[in-house]
VOPAGU-2260 file (C-alpha; in pm, 1 decimal, decimal comma):
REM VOPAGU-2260
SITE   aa  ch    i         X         Y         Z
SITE  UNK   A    0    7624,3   12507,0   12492,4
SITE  UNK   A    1    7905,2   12770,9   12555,7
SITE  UNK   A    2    7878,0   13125,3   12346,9
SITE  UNK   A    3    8082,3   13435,7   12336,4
SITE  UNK   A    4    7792,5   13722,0   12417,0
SITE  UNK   A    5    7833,4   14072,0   12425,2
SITE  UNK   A    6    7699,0   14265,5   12692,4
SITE  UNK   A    7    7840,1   14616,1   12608,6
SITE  UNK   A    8    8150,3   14829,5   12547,6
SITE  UNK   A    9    8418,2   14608,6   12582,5
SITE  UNK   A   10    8232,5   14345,5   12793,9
SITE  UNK   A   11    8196,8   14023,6   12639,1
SITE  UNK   A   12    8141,6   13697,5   12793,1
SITE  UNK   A   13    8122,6   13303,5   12830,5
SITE  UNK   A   14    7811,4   13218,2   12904,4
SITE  UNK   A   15    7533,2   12896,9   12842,2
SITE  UNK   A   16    7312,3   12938,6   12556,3
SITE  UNK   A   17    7032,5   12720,2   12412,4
SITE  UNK   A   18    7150,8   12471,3   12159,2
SITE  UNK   A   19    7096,9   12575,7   11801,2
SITE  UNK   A   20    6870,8   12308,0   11622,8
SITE  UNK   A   21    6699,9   12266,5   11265,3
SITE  UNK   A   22    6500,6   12559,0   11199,4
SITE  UNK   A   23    6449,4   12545,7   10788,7
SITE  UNK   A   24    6536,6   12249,6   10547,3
SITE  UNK   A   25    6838,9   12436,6   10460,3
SITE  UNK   A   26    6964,4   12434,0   10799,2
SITE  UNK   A   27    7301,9   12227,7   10897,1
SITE  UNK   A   28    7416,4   12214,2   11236,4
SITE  UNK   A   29    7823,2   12218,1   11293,5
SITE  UNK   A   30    8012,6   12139,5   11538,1
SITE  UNK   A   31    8268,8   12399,9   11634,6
SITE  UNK   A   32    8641,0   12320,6   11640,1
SITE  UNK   A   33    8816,1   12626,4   11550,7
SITE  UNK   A   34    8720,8   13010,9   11554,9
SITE  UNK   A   35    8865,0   13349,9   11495,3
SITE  UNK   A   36    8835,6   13660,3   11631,9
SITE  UNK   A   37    8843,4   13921,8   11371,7
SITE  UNK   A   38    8920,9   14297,6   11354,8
SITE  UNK   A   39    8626,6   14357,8   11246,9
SITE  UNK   A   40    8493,2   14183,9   11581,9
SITE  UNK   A   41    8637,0   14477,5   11770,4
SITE  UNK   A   42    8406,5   14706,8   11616,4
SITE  UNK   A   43    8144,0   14520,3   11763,3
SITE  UNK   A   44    8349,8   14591,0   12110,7
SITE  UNK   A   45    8442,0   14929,5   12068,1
SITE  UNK   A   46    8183,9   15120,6   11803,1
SITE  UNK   A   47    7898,8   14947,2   11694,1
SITE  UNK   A   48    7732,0   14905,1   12027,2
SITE  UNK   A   49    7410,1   15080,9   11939,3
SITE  UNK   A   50    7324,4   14804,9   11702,9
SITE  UNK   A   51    7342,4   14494,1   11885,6
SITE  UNK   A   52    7144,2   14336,4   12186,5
SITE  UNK   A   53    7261,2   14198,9   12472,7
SITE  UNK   A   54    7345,4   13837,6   12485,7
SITE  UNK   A   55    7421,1   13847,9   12115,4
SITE  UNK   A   56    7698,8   13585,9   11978,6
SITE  UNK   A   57    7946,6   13701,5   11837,5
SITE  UNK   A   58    8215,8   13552,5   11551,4
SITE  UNK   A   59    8176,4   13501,0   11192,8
SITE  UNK   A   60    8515,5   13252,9   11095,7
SITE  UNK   A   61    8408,0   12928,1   11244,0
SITE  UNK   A   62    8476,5   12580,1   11137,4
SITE  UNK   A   63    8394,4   12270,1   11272,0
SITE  UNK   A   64    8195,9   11905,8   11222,1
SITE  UNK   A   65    7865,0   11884,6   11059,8
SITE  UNK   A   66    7642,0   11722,6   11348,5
SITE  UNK   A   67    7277,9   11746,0   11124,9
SITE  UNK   A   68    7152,3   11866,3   10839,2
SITE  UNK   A   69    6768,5   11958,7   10689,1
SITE  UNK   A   70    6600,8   11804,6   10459,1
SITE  UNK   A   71    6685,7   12041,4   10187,1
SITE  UNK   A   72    7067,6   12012,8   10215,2
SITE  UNK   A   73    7194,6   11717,4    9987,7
SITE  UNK   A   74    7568,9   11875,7    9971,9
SITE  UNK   A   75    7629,9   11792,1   10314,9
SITE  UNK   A   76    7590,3   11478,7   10538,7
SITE  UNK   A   77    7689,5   11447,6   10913,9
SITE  UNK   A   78    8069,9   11407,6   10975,8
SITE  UNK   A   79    8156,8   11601,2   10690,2
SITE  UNK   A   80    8454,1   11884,9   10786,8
SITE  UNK   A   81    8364,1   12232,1   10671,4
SITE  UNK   A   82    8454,1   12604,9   10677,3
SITE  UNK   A   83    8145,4   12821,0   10739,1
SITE  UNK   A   84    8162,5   13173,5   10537,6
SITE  UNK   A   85    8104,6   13459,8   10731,3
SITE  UNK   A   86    7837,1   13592,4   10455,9
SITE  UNK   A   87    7521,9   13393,3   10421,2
SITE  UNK   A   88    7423,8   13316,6   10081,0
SITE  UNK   A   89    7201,7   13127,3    9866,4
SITE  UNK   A   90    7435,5   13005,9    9562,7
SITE  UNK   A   91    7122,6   13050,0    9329,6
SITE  UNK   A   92    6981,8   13422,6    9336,9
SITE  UNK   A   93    7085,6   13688,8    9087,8
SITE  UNK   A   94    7364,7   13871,0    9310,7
SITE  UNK   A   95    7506,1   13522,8    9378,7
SITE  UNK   A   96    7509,1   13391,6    9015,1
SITE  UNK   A   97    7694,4   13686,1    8905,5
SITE  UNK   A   98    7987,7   13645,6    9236,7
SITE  UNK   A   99    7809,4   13870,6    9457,1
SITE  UNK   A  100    7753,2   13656,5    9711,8
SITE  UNK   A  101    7716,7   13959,2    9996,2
SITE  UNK   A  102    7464,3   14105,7    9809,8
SITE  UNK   A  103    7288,6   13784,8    9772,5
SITE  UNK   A  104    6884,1   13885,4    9749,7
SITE  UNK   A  105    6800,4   13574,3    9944,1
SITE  UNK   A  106    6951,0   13698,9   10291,4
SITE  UNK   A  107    7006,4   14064,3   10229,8
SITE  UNK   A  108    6846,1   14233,9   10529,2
SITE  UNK   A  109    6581,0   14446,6   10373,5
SITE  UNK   A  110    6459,7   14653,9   10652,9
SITE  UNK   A  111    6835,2   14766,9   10688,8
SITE  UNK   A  112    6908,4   14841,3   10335,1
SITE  UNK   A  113    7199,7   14648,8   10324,0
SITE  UNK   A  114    7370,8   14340,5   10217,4
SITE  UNK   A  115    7345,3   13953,9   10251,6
SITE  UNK   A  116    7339,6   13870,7   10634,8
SITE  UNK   A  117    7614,8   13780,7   10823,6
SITE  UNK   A  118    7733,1   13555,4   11124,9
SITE  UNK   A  119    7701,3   13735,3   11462,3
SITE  UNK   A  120    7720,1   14020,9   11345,2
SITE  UNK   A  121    7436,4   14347,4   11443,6
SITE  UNK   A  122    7155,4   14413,4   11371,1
SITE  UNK   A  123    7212,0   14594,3   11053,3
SITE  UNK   A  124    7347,5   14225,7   10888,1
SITE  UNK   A  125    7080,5   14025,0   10998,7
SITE  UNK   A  126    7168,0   13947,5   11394,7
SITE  UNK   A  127    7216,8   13599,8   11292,8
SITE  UNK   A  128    7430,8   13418,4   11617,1
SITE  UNK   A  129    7774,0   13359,1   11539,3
SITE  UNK   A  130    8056,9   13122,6   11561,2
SITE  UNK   A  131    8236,6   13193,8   11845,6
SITE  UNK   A  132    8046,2   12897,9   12009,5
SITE  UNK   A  133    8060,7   12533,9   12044,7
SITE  UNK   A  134    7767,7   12471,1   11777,6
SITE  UNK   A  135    7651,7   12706,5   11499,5
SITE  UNK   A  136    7321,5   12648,9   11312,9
SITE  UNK   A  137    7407,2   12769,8   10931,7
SITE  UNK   A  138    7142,1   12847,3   10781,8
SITE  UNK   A  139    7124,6   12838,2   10351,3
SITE  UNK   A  140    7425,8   12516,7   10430,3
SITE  UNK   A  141    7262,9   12373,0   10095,3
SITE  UNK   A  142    7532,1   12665,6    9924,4
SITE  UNK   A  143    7709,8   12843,9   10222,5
SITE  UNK   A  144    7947,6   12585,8   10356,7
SITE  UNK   A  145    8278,2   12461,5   10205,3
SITE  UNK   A  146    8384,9   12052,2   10260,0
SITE  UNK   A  147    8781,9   12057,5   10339,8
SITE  UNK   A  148    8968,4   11741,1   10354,7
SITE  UNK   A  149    9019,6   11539,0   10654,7
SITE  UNK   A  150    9408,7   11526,0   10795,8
SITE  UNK   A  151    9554,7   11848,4   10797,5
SITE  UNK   A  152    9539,9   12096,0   11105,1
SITE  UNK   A  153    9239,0   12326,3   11163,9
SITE  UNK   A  154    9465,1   12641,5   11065,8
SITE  UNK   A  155    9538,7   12496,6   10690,9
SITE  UNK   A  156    9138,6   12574,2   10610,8
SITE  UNK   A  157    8985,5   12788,9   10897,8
SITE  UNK   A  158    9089,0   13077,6   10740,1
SITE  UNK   A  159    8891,7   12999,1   10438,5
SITE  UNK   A  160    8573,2   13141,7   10665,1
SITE  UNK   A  161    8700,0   13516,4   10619,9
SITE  UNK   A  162    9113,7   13666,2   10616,0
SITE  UNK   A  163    9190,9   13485,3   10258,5
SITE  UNK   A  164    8897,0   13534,3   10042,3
SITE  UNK   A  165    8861,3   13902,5   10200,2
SITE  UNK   A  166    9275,0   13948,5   10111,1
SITE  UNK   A  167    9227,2   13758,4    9776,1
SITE  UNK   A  168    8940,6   13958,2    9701,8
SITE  UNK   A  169    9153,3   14269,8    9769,2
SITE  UNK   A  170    9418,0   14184,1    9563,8
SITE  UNK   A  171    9191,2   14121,8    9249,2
SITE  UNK   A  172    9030,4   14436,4    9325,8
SITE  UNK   A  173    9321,6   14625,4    9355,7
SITE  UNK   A  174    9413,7   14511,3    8986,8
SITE  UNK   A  175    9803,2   14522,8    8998,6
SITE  UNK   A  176    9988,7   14489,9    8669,0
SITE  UNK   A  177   10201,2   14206,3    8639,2
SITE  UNK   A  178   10593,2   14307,8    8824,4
SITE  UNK   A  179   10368,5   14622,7    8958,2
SITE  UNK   A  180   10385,0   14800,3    9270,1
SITE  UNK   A  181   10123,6   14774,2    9552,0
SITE  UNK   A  182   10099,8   14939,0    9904,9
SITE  UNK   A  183    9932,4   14756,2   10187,7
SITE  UNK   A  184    9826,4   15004,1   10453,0
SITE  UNK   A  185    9728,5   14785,5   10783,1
SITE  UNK   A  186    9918,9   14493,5   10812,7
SITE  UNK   A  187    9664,8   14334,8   11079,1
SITE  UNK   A  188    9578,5   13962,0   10996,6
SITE  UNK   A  189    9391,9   14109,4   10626,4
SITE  UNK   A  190    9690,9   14354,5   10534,5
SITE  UNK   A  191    9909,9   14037,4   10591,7
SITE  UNK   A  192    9741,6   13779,9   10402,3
SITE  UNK   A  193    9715,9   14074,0   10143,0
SITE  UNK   A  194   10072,5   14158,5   10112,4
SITE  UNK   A  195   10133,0   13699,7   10090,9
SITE  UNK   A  196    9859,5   13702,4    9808,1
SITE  UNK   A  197   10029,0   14001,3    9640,6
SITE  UNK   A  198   10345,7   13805,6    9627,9
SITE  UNK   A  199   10220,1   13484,1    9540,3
SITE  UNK   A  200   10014,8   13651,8    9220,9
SITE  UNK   A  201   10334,9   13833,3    9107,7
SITE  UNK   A  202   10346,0   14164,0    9195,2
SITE  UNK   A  203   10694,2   14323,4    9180,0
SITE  UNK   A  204   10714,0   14507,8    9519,0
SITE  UNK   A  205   10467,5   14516,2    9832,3
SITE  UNK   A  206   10530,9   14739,7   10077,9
SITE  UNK   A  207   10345,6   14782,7   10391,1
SITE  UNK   A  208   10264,1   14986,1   10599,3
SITE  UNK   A  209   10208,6   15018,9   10992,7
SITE  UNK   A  210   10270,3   15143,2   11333,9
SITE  UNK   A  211   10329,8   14804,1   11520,8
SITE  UNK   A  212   10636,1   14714,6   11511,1
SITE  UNK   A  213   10520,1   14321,1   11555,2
SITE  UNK   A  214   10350,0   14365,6   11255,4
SITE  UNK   A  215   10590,5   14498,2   11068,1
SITE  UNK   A  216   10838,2   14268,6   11165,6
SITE  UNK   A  217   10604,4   13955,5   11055,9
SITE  UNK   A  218   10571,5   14115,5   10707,8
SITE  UNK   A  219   10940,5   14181,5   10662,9
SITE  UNK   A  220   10966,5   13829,8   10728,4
SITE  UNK   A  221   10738,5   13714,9   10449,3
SITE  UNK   A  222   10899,8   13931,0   10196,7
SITE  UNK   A  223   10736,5   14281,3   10250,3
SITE  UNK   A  224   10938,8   14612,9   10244,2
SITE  UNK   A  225   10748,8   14758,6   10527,5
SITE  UNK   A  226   10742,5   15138,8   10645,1
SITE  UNK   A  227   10670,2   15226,9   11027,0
SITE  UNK   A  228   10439,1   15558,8   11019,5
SITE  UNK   A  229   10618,1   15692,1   11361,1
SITE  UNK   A  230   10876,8   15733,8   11077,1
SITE  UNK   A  231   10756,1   15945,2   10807,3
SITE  UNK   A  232   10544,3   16312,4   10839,0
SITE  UNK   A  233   10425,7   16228,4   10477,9
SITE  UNK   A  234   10404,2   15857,5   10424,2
SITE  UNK   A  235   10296,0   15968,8   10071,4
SITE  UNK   A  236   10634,3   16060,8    9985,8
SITE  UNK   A  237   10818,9   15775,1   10105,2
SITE  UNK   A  238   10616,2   15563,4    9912,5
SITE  UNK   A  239   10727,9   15779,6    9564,6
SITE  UNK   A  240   11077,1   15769,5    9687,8
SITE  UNK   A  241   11046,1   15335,9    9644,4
SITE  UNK   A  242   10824,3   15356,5    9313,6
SITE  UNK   A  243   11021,1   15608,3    9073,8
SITE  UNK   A  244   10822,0   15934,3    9218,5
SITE  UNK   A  245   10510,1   15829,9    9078,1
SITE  UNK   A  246   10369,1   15714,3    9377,7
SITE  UNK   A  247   10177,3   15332,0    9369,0
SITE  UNK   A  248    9996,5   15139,5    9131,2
SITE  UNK   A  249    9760,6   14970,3    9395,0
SITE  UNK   A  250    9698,0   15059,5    9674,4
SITE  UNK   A  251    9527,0   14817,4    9989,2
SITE  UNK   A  252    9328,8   15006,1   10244,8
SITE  UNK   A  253    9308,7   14689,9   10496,9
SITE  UNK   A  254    9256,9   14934,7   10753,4
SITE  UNK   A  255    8924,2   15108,2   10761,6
SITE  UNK   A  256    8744,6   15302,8   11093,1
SITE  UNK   A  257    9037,8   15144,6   11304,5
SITE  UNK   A  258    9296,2   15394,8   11197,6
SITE  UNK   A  259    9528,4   15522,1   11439,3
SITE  UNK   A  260    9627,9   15867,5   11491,0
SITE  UNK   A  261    9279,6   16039,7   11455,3
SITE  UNK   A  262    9174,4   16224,8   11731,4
SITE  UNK   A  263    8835,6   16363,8   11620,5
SITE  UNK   A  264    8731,3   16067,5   11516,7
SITE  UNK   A  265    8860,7   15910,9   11821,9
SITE  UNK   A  266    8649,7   16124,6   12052,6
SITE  UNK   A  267    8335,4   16088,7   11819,8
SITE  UNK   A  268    8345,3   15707,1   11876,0
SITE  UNK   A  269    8377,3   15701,0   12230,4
SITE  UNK   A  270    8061,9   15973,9   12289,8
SITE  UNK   A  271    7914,9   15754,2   12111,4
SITE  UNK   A  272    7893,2   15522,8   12320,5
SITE  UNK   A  273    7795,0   15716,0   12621,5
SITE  UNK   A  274    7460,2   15814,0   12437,6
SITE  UNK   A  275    7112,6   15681,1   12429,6
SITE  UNK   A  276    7145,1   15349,1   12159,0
SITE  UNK   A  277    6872,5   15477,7   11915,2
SITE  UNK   A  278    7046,7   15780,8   11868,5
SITE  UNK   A  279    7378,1   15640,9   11926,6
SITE  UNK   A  280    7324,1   15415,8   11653,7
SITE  UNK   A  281    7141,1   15746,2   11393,8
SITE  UNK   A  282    7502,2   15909,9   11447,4
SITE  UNK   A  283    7712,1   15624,4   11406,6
SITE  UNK   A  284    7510,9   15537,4   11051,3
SITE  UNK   A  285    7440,4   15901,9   10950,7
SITE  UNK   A  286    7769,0   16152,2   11094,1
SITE  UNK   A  287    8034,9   16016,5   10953,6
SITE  UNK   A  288    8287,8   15953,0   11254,2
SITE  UNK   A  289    8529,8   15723,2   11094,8
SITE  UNK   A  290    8856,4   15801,0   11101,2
SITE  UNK   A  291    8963,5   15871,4   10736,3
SITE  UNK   A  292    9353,3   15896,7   10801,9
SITE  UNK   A  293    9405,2   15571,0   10606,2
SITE  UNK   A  294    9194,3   15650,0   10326,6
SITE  UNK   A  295    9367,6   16014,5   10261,4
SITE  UNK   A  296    9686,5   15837,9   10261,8
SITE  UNK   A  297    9619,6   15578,1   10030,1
SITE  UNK   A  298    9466,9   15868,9    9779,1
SITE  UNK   A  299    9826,2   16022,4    9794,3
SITE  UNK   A  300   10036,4   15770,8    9741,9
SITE  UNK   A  301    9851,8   15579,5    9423,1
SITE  UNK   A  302    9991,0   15688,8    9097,9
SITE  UNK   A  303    9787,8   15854,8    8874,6
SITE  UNK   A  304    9574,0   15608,3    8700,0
SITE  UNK   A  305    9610,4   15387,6    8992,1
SITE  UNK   A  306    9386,6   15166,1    9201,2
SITE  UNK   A  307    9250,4   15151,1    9550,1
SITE  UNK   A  308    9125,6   14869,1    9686,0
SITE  UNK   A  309    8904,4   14982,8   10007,8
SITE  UNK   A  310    8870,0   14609,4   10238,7
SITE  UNK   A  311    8884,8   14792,2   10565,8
SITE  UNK   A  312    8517,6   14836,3   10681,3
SITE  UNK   A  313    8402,8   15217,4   10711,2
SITE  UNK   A  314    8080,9   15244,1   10883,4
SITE  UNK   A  315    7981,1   15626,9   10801,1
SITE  UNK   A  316    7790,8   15824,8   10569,0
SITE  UNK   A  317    7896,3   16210,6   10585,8
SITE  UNK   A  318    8266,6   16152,6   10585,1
SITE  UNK   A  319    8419,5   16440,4   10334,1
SITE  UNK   A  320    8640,4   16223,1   10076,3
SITE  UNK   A  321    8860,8   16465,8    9854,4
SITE  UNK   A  322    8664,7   16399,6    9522,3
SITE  UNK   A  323    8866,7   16638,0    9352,9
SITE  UNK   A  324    9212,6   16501,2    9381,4
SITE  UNK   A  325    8986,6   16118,8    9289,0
SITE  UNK   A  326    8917,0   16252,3    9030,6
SITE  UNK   A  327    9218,0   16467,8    8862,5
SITE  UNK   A  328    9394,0   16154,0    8980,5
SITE  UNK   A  329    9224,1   15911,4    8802,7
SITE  UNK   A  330    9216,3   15692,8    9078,2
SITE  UNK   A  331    9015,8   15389,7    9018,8
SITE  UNK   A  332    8825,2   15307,7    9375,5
SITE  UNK   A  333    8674,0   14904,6    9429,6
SITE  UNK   A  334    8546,3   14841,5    9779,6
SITE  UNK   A  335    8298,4   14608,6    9935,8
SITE  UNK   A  336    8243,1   14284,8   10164,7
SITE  UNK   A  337    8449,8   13972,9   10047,4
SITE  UNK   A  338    8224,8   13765,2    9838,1
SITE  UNK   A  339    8394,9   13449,3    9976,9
SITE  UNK   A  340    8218,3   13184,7    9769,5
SITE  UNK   A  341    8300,2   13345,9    9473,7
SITE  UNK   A  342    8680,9   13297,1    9559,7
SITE  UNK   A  343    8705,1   12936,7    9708,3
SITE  UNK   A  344    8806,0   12781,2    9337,5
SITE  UNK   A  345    9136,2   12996,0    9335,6
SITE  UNK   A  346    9202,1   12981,7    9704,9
SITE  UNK   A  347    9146,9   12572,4    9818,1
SITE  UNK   A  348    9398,2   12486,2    9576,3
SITE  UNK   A  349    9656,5   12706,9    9706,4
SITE  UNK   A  350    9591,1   12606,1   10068,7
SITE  UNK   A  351    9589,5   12246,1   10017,3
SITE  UNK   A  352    9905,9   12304,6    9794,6
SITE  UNK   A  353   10282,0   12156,8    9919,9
SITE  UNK   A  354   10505,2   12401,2   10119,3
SITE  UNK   A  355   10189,9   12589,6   10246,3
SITE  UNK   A  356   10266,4   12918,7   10028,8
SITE  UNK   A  357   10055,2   13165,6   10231,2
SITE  UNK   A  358   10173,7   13035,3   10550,6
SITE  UNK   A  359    9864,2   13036,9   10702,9
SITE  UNK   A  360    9948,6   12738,0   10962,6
SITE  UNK   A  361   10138,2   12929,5   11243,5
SITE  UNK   A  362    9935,2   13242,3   11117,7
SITE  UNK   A  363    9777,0   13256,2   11444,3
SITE  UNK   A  364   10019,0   13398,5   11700,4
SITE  UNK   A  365    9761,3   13251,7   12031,5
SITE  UNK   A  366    9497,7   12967,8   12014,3
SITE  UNK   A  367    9311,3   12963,7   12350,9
SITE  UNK   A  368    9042,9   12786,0   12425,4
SITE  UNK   A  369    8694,3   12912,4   12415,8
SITE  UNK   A  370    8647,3   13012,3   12774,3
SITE  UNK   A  371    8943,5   13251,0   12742,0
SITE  UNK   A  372    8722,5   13488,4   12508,3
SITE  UNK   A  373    8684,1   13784,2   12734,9
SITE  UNK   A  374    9081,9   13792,5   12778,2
SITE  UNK   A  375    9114,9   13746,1   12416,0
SITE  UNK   A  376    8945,0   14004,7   12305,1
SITE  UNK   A  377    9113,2   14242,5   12543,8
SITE  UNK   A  378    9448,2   14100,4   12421,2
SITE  UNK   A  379    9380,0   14167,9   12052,2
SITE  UNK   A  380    9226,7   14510,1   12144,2
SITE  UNK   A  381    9512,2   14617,8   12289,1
SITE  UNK   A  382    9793,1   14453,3   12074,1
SITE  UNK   A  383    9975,7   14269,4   12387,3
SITE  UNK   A  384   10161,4   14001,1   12374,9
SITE  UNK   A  385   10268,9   14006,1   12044,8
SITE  UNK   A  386    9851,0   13930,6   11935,1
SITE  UNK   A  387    9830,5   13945,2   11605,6
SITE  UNK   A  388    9551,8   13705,7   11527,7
SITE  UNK   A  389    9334,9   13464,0   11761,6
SITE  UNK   A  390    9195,7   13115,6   11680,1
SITE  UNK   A  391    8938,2   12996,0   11960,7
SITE  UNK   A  392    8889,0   12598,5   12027,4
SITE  UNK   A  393    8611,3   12526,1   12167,9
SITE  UNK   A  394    8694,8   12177,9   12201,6
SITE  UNK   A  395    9061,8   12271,4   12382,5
């Protein structure tokens, strides 16, 4: 079959792979129609070199056709149409029972000390190959994968995999009162979906906020007052000036280690990449480089008593975070990977709902087929053409 692999800093390809097969009775095989590339996927292409191997595959928002399942799977049955969530989890273990399916103890990835594994994604999450591919084995598909109705379009459910739980997630996290105010900061494909969920819960204003004007555009359009960061020297106080002075009651950080306008941190990722990978990889997980910008930000403009929901990724450990102001602040803080199962009750109904209220078909601004990968990924990397989020058809 045909894979996205990455073969180093911003070097991904399309190349032949072995067929995935049955490996445990809780195995399924799919059949890939539709798959995203994700912001988080450019970590992979920029950062987080010194923890994967070349000829990895990448993508973790894949859905498709199941083509086979193991003899432990009774859920599933060929033919059925499912979205495959990016965290792999068992449904039955004490993390999952309780809604934390990415700390499910079934999959978490021991010898890393982290979380339940994830689709091609490093080695720290398991190195499991991804769905950026024309087949996927799933492994734990007796739980993991979620049936969608035949009929509608791909984009109606693919989505499912990854952007809404992970924005749904940060929404509920971010715990705005009823009419409230909330602040999206990053209005990539998660800061969008955000600021739509916001909305479509009830919160009074959502403003977001960005430096691309395409993305700021998109969420004007979808009800968002947005504010463009080439704009303001202290985006704190333009927030204050649009919620009475107090600042926000939520706040969104859908932005994590991507922030703009960092230049130390900048620097730190790309030497990086020009050392050895053991130690590469020691400074990545241990120094701290991420670029904090976003996080400051959102500390300043929260009210006191407010909220911060954290669903950008941050990948470092030594970062200093101004505890102080936290905590004469009050600020609340709730962060962590999307448990997507735990969500699909709320969400399916909403997406399968008349008038499409999150507008998540035309979401995707290019769909290219699979072979197009490499270009892709430079596309989204590099915000042309108007990218804003990529679905990949492997079929097209």
């Amino acid at each position: 079959m045909k894979a996205v692999t990455w073969h180093g800093k911003r070097d991904v390809r399309v190349e032949a792979v072995p067929d995935p097969k049955i490996e445990e009775p809780t195995d399924a095989v799919v059949r890939v129609t539709s798959t995203g590339i994700c912001g988080s996927d450019l970590h992979l292409y920029e950062v987080l070199g010194p923890f994967m191997t070349e000829g990895d595959i990448l993508g973790h928002e894949p859905m498709g056709i199941v083509e086979e399942v193991g003899s432990g799977v009774s859920s599933l049955k060929p033919g059925d149409r499912v979205v495959v969530p990016f965290n792999i989890s068992c449904g039955h273990c004490w993390m999952c029972e309780r809604g934390l399916q990415s700390q499910c103890e079934t999959t978490q990835v021991k010898d890393q000390d982290k979380g339940a594994a994830l689709f091609g994604y490093t080695k720290l999450y398991g190195q499991v190959p991804g769905g950026q591919a024309e087949y996927l084995r799933v492994p734990q598909a007796q739980y993991g994968p979620i049936k969608v109705p035949d009929g509608p379009p791909d984009e109606r459910f693919v989505y499912l995999s990854d952007v809404v739980p992970t924005a749904w997630q940060a929404v509920e996290y971010a715990d705005i009162p009823d009419g409230g105010s909330v602040v999206v900061f990053g209005l990539g494909p998660i800061g969008q979906m955000a600021a739509r969920v916001a909305q479509h819960q009830g919160a009074g204003e959502v403003i977001g906020v960005d430096l691309v004007p395409e993305r700021l555009a998109r969420a004007r359009a979808h009800g968002a007052t947005t504010l463009d960061l080439r704009d303001h020297r202290q985006i704190g106080d333009a927030i204050r000036d649009l919620t009475g002075g107090r600042g926000a009651d939520s706040v969104i950080d859908a932005v994590g280690m991507e922030a703009h306008g960092a230049p130390i941190g900048k620097l730190a990722h790309n030497l990086v990449a020009l050392l050895p990978q053991p130690l590469g990889a020691k400074i990545t997980e241990k120094a701290g480089i991420d670029r904090l910008s976003v996080l400051y930000a959102a500390i300043d403009s929260v009210r006191r008593g407010g909220t911060i929901s954290l669903s950008g990724v941050y990948g470092g450990m030594a970062d200093p975070i101004p505890m102080m102001e936290v905590f004469d602040k009050q600020i609340r803080l709730h962060t962590g990977q999307a448990n997507v199962r735990r969500w699909i009750d709320d969400v399916l109904p909403v997406l399968t709902a008349d008038g499409d209220p999150l507008g998540v078909e035309g979401f995707a601004t290019h769909k290219l087929p699979l072979a197009d990968a490499p270009r892709a990924y430079e596309m989204f990397q590099k915000k042309l053409d108007g990218v804003q989020k990529i679905l990949l058809e492997p079929t097209a």
